[in-house]
C-alpha beads as a LAMMPS data file, in Angstrom:
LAMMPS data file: protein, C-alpha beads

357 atoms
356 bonds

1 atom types
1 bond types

-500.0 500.0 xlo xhi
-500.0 500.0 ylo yhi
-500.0 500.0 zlo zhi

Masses

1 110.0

Atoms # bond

1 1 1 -53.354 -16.639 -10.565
2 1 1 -50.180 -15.923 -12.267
3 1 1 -48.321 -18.486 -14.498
4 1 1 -44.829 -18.872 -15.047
5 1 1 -43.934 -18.730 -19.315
6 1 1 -43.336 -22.466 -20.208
7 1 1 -39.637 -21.482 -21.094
8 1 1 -38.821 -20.916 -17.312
9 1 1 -40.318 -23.718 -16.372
10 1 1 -38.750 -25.655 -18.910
11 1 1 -35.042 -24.011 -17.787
12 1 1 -36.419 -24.874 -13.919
13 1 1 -36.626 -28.531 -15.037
14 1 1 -33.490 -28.790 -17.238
15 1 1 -31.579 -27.091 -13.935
16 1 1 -33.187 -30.011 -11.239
17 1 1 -32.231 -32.650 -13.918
18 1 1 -28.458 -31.300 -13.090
19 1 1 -29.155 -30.989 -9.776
20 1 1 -31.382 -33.856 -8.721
21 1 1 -28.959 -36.832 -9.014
22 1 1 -26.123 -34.938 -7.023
23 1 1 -28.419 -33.912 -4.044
24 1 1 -29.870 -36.170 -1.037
25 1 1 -31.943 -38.511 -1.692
26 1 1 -34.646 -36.410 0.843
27 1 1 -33.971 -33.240 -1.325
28 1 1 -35.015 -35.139 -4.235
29 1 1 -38.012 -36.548 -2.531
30 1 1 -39.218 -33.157 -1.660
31 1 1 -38.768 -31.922 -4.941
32 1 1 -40.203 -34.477 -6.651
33 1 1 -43.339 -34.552 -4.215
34 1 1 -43.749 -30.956 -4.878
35 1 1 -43.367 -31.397 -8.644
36 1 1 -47.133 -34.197 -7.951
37 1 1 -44.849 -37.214 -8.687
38 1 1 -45.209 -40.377 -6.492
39 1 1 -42.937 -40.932 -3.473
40 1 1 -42.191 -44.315 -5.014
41 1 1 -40.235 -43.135 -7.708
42 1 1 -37.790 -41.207 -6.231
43 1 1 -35.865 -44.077 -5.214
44 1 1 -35.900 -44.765 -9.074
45 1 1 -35.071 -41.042 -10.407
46 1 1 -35.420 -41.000 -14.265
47 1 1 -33.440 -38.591 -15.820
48 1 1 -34.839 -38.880 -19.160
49 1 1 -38.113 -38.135 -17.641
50 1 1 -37.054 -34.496 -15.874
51 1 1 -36.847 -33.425 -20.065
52 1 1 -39.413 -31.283 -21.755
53 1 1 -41.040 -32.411 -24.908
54 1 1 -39.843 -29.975 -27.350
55 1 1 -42.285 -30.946 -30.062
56 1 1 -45.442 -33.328 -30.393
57 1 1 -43.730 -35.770 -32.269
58 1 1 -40.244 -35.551 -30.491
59 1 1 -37.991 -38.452 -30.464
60 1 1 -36.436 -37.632 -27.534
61 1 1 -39.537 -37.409 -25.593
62 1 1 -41.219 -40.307 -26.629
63 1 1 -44.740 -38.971 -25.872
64 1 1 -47.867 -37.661 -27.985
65 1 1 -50.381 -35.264 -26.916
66 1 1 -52.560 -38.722 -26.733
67 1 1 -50.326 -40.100 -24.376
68 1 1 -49.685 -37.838 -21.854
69 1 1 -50.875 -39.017 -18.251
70 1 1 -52.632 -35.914 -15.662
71 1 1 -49.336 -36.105 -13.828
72 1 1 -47.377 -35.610 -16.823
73 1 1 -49.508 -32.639 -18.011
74 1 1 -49.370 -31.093 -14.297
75 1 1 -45.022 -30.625 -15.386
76 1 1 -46.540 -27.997 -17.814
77 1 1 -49.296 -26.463 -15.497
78 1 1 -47.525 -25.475 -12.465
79 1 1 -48.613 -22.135 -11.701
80 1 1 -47.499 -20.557 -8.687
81 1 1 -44.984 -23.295 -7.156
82 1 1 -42.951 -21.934 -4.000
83 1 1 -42.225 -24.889 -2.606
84 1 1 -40.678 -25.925 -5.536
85 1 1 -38.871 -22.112 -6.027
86 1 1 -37.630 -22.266 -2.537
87 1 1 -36.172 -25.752 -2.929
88 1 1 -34.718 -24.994 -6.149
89 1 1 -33.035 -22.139 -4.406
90 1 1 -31.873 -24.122 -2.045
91 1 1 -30.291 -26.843 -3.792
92 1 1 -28.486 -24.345 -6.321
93 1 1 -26.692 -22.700 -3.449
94 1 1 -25.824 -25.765 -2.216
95 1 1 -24.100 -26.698 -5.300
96 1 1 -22.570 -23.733 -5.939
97 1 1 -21.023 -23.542 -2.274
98 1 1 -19.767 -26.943 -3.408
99 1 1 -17.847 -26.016 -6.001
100 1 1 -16.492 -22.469 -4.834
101 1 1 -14.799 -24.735 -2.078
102 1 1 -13.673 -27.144 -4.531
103 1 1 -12.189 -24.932 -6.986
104 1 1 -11.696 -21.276 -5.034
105 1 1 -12.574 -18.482 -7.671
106 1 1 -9.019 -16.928 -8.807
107 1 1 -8.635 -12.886 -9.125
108 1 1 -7.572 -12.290 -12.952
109 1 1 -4.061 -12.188 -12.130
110 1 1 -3.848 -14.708 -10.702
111 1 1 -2.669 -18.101 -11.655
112 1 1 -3.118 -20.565 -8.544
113 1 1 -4.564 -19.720 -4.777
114 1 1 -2.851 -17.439 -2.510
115 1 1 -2.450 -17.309 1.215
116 1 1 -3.086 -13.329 1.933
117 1 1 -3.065 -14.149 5.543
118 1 1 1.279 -14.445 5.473
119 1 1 2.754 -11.238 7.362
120 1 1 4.656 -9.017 5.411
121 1 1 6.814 -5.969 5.995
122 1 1 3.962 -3.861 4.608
123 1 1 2.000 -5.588 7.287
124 1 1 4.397 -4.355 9.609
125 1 1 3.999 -0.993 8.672
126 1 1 0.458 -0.632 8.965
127 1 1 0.285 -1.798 12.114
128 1 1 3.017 0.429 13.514
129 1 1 0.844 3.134 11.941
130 1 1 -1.997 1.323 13.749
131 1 1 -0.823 1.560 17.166
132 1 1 -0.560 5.330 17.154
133 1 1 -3.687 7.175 19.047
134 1 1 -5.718 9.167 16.162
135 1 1 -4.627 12.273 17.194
136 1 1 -0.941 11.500 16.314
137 1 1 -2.175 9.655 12.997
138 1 1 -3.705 12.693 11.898
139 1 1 -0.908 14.990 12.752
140 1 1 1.299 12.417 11.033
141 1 1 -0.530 12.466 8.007
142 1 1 -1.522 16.103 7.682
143 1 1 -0.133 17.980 4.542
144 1 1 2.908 19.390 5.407
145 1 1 4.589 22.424 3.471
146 1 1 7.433 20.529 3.317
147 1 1 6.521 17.219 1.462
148 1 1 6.400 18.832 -1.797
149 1 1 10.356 17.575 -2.078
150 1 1 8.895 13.835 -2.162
151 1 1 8.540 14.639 -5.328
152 1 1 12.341 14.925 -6.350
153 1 1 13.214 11.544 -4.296
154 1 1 15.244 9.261 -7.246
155 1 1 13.388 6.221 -6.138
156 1 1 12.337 3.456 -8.750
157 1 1 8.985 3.104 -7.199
158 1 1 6.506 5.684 -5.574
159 1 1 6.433 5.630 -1.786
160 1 1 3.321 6.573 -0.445
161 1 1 3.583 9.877 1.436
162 1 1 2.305 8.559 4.829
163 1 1 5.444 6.687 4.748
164 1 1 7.736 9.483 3.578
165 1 1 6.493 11.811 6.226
166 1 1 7.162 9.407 8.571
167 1 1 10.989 8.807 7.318
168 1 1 11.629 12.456 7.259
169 1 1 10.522 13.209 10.870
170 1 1 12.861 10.457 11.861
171 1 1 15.937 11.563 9.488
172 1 1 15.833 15.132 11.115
173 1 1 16.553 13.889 14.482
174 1 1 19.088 11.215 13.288
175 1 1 20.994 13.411 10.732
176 1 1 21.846 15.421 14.574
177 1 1 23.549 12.527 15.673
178 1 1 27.500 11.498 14.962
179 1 1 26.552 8.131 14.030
180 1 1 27.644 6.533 10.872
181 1 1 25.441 7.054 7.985
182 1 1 24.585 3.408 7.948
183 1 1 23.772 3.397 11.697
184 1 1 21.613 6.203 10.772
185 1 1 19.827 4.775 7.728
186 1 1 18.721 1.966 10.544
187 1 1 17.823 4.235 12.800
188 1 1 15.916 6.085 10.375
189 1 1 14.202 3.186 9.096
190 1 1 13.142 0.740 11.722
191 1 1 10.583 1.824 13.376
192 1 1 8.842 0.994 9.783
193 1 1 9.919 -2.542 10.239
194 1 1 9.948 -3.407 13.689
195 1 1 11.699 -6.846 14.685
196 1 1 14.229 -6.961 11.086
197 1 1 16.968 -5.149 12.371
198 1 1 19.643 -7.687 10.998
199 1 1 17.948 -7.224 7.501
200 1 1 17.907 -3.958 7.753
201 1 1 21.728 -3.574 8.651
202 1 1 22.511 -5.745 5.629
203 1 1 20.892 -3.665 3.160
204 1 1 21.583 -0.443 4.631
205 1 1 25.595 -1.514 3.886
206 1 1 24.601 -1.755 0.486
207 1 1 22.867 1.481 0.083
208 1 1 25.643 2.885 1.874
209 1 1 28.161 1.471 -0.606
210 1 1 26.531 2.500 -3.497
211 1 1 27.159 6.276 -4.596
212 1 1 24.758 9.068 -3.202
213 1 1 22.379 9.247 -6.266
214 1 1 22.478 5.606 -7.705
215 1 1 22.176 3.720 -4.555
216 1 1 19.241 1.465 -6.536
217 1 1 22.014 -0.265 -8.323
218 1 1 24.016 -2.397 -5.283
219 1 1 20.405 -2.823 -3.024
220 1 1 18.658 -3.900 -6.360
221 1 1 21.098 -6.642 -7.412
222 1 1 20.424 -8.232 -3.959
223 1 1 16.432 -7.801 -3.637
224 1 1 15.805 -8.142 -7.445
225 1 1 16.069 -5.054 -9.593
226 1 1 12.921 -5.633 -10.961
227 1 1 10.154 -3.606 -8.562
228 1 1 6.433 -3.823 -8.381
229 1 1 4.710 -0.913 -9.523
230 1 1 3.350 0.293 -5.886
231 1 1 5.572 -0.145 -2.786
232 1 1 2.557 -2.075 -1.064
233 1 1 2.910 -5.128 -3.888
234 1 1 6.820 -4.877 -3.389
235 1 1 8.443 -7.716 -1.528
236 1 1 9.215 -7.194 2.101
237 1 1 12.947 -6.998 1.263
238 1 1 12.135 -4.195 -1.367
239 1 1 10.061 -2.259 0.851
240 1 1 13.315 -1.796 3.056
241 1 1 15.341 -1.371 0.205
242 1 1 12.969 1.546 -1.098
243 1 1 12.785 3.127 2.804
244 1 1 16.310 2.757 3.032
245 1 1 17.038 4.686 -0.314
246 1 1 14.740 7.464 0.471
247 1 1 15.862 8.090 4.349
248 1 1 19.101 8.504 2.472
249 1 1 18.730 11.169 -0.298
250 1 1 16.576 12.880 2.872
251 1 1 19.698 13.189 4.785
252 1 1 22.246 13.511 2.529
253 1 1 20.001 17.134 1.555
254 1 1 19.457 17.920 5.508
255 1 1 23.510 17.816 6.530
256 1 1 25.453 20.683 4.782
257 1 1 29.012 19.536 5.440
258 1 1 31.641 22.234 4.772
259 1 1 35.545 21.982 5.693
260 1 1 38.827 24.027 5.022
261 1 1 39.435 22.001 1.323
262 1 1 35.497 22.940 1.012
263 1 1 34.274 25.882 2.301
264 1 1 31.037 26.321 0.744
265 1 1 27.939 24.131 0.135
266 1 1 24.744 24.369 -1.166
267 1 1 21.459 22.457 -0.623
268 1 1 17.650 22.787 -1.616
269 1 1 14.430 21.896 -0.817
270 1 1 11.020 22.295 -3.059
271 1 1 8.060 23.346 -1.044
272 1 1 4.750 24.565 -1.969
273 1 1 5.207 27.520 -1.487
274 1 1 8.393 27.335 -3.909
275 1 1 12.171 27.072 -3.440
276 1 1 13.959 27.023 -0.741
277 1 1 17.740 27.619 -1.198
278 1 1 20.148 27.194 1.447
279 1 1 24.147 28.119 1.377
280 1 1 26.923 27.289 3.878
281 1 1 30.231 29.005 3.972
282 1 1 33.111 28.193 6.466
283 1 1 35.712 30.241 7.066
284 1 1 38.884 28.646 8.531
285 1 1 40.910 31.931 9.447
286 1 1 41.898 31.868 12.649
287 1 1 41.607 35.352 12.947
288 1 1 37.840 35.317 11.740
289 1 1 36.787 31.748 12.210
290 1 1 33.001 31.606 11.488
291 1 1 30.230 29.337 9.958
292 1 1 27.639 31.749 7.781
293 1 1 24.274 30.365 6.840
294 1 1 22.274 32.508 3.895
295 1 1 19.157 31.361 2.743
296 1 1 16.226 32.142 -0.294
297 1 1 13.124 32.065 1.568
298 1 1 10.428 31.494 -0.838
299 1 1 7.780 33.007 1.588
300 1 1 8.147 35.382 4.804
301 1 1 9.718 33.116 7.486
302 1 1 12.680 32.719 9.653
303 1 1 16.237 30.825 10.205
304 1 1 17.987 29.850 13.432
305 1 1 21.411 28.090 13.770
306 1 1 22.249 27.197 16.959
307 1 1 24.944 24.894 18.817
308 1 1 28.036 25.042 21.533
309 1 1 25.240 27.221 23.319
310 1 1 24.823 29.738 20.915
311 1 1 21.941 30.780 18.776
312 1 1 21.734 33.252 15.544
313 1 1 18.365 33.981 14.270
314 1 1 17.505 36.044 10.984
315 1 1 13.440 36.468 9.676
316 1 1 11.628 38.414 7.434
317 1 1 7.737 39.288 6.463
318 1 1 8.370 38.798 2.186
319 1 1 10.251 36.455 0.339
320 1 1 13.874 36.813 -0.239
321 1 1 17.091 36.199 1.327
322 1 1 18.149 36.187 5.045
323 1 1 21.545 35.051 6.960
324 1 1 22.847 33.834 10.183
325 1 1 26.365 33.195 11.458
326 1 1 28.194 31.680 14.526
327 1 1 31.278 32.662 15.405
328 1 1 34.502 30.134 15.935
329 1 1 32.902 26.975 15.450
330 1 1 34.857 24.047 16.097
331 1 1 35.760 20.835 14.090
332 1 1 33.597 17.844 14.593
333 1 1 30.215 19.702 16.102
334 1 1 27.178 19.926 14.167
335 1 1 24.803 22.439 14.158
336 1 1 21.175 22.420 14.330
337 1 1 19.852 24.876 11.727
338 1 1 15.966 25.784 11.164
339 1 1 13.913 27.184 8.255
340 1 1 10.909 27.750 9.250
341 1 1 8.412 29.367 6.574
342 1 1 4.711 31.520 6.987
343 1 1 1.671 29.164 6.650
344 1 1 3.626 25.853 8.619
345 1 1 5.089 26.562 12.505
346 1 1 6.781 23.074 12.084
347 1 1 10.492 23.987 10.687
348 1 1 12.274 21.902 8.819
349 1 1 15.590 20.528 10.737
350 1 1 19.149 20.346 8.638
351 1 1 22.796 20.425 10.354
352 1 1 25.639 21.687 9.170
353 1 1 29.085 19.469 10.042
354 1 1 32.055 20.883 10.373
355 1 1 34.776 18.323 9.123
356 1 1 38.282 17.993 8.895
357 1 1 39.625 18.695 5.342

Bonds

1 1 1 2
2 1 2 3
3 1 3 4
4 1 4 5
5 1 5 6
6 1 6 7
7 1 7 8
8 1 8 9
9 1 9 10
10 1 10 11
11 1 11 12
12 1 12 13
13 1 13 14
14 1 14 15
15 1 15 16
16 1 16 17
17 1 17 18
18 1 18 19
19 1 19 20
20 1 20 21
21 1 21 22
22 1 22 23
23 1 23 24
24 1 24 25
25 1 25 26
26 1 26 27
27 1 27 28
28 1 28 29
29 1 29 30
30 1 30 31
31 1 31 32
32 1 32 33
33 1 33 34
34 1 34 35
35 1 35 36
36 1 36 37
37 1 37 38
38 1 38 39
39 1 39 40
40 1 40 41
41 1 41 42
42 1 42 43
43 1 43 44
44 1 44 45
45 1 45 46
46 1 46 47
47 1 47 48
48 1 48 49
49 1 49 50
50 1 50 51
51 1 51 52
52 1 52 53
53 1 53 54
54 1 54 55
55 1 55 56
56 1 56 57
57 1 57 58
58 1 58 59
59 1 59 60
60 1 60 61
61 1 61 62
62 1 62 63
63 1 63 64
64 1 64 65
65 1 65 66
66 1 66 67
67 1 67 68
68 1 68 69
69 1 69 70
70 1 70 71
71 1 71 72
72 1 72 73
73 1 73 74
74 1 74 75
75 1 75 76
76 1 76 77
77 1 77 78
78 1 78 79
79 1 79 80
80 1 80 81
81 1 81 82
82 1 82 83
83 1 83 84
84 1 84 85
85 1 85 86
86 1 86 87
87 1 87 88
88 1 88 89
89 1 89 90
90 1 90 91
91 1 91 92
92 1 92 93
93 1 93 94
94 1 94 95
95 1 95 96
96 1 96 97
97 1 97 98
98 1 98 99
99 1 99 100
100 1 100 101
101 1 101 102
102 1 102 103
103 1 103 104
104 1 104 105
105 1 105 106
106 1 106 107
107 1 107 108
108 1 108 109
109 1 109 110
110 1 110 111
111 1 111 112
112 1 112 113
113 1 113 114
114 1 114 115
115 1 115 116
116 1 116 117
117 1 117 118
118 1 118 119
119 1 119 120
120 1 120 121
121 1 121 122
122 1 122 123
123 1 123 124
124 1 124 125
125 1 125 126
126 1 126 127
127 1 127 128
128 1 128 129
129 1 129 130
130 1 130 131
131 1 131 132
132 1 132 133
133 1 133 134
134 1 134 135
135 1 135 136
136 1 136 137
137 1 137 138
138 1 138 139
139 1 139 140
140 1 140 141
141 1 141 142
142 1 142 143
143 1 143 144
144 1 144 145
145 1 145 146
146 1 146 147
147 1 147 148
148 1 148 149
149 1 149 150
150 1 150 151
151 1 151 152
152 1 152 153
153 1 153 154
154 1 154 155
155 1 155 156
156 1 156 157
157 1 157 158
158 1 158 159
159 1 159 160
160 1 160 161
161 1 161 162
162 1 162 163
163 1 163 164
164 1 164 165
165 1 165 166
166 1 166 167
167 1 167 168
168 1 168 169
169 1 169 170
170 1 170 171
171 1 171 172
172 1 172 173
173 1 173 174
174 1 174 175
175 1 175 176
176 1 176 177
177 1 177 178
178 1 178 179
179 1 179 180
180 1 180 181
181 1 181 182
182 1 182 183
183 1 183 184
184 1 184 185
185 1 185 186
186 1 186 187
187 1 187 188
188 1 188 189
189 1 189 190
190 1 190 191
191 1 191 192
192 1 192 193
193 1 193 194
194 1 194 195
195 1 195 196
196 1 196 197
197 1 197 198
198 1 198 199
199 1 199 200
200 1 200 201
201 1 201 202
202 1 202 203
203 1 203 204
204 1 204 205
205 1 205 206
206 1 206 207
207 1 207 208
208 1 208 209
209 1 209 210
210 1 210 211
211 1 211 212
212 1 212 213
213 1 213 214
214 1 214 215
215 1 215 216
216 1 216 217
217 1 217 218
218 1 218 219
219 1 219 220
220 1 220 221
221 1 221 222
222 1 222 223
223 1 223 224
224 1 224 225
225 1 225 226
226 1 226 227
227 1 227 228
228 1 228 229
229 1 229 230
230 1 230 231
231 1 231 232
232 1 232 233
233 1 233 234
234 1 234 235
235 1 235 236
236 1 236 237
237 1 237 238
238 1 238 239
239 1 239 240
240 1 240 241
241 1 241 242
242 1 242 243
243 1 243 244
244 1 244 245
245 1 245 246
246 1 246 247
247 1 247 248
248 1 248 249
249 1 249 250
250 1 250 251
251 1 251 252
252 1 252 253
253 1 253 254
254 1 254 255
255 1 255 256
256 1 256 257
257 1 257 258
258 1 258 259
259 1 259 260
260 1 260 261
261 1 261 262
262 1 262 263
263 1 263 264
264 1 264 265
265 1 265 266
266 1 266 267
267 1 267 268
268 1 268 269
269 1 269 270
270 1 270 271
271 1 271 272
272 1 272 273
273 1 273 274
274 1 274 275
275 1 275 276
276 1 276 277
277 1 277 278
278 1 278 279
279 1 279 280
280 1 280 281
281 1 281 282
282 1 282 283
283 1 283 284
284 1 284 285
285 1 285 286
286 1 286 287
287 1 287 288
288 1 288 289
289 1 289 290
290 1 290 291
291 1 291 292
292 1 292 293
293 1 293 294
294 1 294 295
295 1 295 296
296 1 296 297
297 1 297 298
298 1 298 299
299 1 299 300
300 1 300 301
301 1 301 302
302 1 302 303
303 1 303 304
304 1 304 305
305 1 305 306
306 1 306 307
307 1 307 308
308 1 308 309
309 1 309 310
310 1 310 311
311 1 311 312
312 1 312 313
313 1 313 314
314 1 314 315
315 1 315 316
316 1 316 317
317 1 317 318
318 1 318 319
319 1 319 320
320 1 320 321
321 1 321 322
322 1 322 323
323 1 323 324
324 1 324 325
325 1 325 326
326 1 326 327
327 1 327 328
328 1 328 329
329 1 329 330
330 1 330 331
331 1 331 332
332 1 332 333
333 1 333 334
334 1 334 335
335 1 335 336
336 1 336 337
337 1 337 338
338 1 338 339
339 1 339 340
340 1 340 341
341 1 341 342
342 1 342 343
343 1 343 344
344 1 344 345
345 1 345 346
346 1 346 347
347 1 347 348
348 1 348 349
349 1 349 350
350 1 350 351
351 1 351 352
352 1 352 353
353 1 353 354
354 1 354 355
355 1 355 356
356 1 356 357
């Protein structure tokens, strides 16, 4: 039969001495009763007794190899003890349980407990993602030929591109309305954070009155300039803040507004298959009134303009440039124009307003 070394037993018995006075008095029973000590004196538990002699002659101990009694010596010849093992085991997860629900263990950066169960915007996010059928998650989240322009967004944080993809499907069909732009950041927006509508319309006005390019500075004085370094750890406030900012650089570069003070404007969007360049012209002649769309396909593809029921379509196989043009376009309308490129059927949607000027 196997023996366990005398320093594991020893550490066994130094361990119960901890234990022992801290557990029920029928633990202790059971342990002692294991250990060949009498019933009778675990009413009486010595501590001093539960130590090892470290040395013949060892104060501490108080014994001599003379004096030691068979029930003493048995301490030192346990052998194979399971019972004991098992209850050990026992009473050391007890403890331990114990203490874990007196004092929680704390992640390193963390200085007190926190409640992760609170619902946050980001909460709200993932389960609007959530609800979708996995068919349209997939879709969703599919690399797109088109999100290589995330890239360029002037955002103080990184947005993950789940969320981006999202935005940008929902600023192409708001950039074809005549709302406001702040009515359109909202629109843009919400569906990220369902049920904060009056939030949202709050910080959208300060986006909105910041310039086109800096819009961090007015939103950030409100929400707290300084950001987390992921948009999950942001604060619920600066997750709309960064959503808001990005739906608006993403329509400011879909609408191409031109007038008769400025006739020509130029917009561009990376891709992976390279750059895509886009220029508007209007010309305000009344003799040859006409909106003319030319654009730098980086890759074979195809552009359509259409509105007031009429459609102009250009394509080509290679790379290079293509045009269309509609012919007396009127004040106020918007356009629906399409660049669609080889190796992605969905086209990316911009407008081009024509505005008095």
């Amino acid at each position: 039969m196997n023996r366990d070394p005398e320093k594991i037993q020893r550490l066994i018995l130094m361990l119960l001495q901890d234990l022992l006075p801290t557990a029920p008095l029928v633990d202790a029973e059971a342990v002692n009763q294991a250990l060949g000590r009498e019933a009778t004196e675990t009413s009486h538990l010595d501590q001093s007794n539960l130590l090892m002699p470290q040395d013949n002659s060892s104060p501490v101990s108080g014994y001599t190899d003379s004096k030691r009694s068979p029930q003493r010596e048995q301490l030192f010849e346990l052998g194979d003890v399971p019972a004991v093992q098992d209850r050990f085991h026992a009473l050391l997860k007890h403890r331990l349980q114990s203490e874990i629900q007196k004092n929680p263990p704390l992640f390193p950066w963390e200085s007190s407990v926190q409640d992760y169960e609170a619902n946050t915007a980001y909460d709200s996010v993932e389960a609007s993602f959530g609800s979708e059928t996995p068919a349209t998650v997939e879709a969703n989240s599919a690399p797109s030929i088109w999100n290589r322009q995330f890239s360029a967004l002037n955002l103080p944080v990184q947005v993950p591109v789940l969320v981006l993809s999202r935005l940008l499907k929902q600023c192409q069909q708001v950039v074809q309305s005549s709302l406001r732009e702040g009515v359109q950041l909202v629109e843009a927006v919400e569906s990220l954070f369902p049920g904060e509508g009056q939030a949202l319309n709050y910080l959208a006005g300060l986006v909105v009155a910041s310039p086109a390019r800096s819009g961090i500075t007015a939103a950030t004085a409100t929400t707290g300039a300084n950001f987390p370094q992921s948009y999950e750890a942001a604060a619920p406030a600066q997750q709309m803040v960064l959503s808001l900012l990005a739906a608006r650089e993403m329509i400011v570069t879909l609408t191409l507004g031109v007038s008769a003070s400025q006739p020509t404007i130029e917009r561009q969007w990376e891709t992976n298959q390279g750059m895509l360049h886009l220029r508007a012209t209007y010309n305000s002649n009344p003799t040859d009134l006409s909106v003319v769309v030319r654009a730098e396909l980086p890759t074979g593809g195809r552009l359509t303009m259409n509105g007031s029921g009429l459609q102009s379509m250009a394509e080509r196989r290679y790379p290079g440039s293509v045009g269309v043009e509609l012919c007396d376009p009127k004040v106020g309308q918007v356009y629906m124009l399409e660049a669609c490129l080889d190796g992605d059927e969905t086209p990316l949607v911009f407008v081009i307003r024509i505005v008095e000027g």
